[in-house]
N, C-alpha and C positions, 0 to 999 in steps of 0.2 A: 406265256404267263400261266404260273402253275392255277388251278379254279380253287378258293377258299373252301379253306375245312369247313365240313358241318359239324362247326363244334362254337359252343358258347364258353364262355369263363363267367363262373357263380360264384362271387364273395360272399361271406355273409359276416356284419362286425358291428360292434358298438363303442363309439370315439374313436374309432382307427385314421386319425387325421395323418400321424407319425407314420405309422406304418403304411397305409396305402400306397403313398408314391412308388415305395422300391417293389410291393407287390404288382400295382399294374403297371408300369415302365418293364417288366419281368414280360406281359401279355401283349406286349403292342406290338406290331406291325403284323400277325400271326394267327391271332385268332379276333374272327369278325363281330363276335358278340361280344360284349364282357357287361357283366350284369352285377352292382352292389346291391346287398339288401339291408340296409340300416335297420337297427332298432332302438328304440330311446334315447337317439343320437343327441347328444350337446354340445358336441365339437364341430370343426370344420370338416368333415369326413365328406360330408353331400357337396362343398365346395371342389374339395381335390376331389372325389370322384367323376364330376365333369369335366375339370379341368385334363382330365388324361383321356375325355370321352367315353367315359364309362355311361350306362343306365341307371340313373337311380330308382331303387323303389323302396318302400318303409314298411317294414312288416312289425307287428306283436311279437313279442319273444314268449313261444308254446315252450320250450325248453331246446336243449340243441337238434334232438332227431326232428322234433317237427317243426321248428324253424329253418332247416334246410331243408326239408322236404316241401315246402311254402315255395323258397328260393327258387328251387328247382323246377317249378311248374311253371317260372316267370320265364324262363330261356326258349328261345321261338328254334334252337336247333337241334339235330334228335343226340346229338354228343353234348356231352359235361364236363368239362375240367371243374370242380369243387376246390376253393381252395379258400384259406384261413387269410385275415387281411394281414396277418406276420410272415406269412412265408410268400415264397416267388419260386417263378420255375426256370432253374438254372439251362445255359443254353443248351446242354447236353440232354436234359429232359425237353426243349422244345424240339428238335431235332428227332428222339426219339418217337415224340409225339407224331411227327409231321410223320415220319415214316410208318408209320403204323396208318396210317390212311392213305400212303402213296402205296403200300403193298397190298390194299384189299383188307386188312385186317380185322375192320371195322365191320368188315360182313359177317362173321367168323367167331366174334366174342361178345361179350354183352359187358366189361368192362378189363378197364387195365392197372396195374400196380404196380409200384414202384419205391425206389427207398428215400427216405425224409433223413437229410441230413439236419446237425441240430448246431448252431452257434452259440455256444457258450461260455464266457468270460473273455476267452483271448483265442480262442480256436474253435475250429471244426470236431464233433467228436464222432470219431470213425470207429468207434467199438462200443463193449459194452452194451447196457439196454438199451441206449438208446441210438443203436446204428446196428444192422440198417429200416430200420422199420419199416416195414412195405408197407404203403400206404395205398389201399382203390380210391384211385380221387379220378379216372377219367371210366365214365359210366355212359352207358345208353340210357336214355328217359325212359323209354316204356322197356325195359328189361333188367332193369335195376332201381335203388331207393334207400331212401335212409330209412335204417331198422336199428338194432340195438334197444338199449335203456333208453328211457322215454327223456332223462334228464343228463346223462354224464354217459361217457361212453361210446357214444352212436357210433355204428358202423354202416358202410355199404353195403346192401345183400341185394345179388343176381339170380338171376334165372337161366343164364348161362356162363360160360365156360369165362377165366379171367387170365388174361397175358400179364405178363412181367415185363417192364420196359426196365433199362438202362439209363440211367440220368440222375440225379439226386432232385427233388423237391428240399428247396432250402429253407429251414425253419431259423425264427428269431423270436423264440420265445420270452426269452427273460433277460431284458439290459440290464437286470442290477438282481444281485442273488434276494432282495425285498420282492422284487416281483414275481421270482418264482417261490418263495414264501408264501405269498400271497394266493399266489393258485391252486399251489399243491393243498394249503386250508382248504379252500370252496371245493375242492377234491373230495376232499375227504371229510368233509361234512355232508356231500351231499351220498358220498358212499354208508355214512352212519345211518342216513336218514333211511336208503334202500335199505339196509339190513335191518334195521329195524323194525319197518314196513312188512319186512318177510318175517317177523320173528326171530332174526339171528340172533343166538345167544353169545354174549361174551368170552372169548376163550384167554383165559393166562398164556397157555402155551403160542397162541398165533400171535399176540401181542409181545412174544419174549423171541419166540423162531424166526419168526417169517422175515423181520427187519434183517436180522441177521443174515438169512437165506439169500435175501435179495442183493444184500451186500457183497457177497463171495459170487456167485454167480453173475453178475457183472462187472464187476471189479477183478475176478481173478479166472476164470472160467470163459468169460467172454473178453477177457483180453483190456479189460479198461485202464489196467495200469498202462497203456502204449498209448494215453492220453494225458500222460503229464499231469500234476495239480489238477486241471480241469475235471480229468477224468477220474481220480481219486475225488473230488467236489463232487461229482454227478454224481457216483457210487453210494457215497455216501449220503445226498440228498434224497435218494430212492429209497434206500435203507429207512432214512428218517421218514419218510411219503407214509411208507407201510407202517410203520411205527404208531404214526399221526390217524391212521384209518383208524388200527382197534382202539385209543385213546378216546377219538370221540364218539365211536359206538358207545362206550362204557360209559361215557360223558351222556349220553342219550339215553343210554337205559336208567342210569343209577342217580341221575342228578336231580337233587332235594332243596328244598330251600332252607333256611337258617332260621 
């Protein structure tokens, strides 16, 4: 009998009643810990998260860097799987995982990455920006952390050296193109809000290029036309994303009352 990973799995969400089931039924029989960290929950999330044996615990939402990093301090094992309560780790990434602690790995690196695939409309989309995104989501505790922007953006940052696993991390972020409306707004309002904070001034030309930019370069560059509709949908949602950033900067700098 193989001896269990020292590795915890750290959610962190707010109403993921929906989504949790197919995130922890992703982590079971595999990894010994798995950890929710609620915040301002009003859904059934604290329900289904027992119900699959999870830990609950409830934290204040500091923004996303330090509200994982809160999370993170809760897991009693010195590895971290980090994961969003939308996505699940396909069995190819748990396999990947396993092996990476059956080879010694773990002594060796201070975290691992790997690629986020993204479910969109009617398929999987395997080009474009948004495949394969490597994603560090398995971290050592004391050699790694959440850093990044204090509110949008967070990243992982190490203290050493980071391996590339094989497996996809499977993302479900938007069941209906309103929800990813929805997000990509709080995106980029809160993107307005940093620039403006630093003083960014408004530019014509970023608010006329950049969408643009982003649309060839995904769309034709990285291959997203070999995604069907979906993948002309994604292209051009990114396109619109950046678009939507310098609009409400300008909306932030210049907005008057009547």
């Amino acid at each position: 009998m193989n001896a269990p990973l020292p590795l915890s799995a750290v959610i962190v969400g707010k109403n993921e009643a929906e989504n949790l089931p197919r995130c922890l039924a992703s982590l079971q029989g595999w990894i010994p810990e798995v950890i929710v960290a609620l915040n301002n929950t009003t859904d059934d999330s604290e329900a289904v998260a027992r119900r699959h044996g999870a830990t609950v615990h409830h934290l204040p939402w500091q923004g996303y860097r330090d509200t994982k990093n809160a999370a993170l301090a809760l897991a009693t094992q010195p590895w971290v799987l980090s994961l969003d309560a939308d996505e699940a780790a396909s069995p190819e990434l748990r396999s990947a995982v396993e092996e990476f602690f059956r080879r010694g790995d773990d002594q060796h690196y201070a975290g691992a990455q790997f690629p986020r695939r993204v479910w969109f409309i009617n398929r999987w989309i395997r080009h474009g920006d948004w495949y394969p995104d490597l994603s560090l989501r398995l971290l050592h505790r004391e050699r790694a952390r959440w850093g990044g922007d204090a509110f949008v953006h967070e990243k992982v940052e190490t203290t050493g050296p980071v391996a590339t696993l094989r497996g996809d991390l499977l993302h479900y972020p938007y069941p209906t193109l309103g929800t990813h409306h929805g997000k990509i707004l709080e995106y980029a309002r809160l993107f307005a809000e940093k620039q403006a904070a630093g003083e960014r001034r408004w530019s014509f030309a970023d608010a006329l290029f950049r969408p643009a930019w982003r649309f060839f370069r995904g769309y034709v560059l990285r291959r997203g036309f070999l995604d069907g509709v979906p993948g002309f949908v994604a292209a051009t949602a990114i396109a619109y994303y950046t678009f939507l950033r310098y609009a409400c900067l300008y909306e932030r700098l210049h907005r008057a009352q009547p």
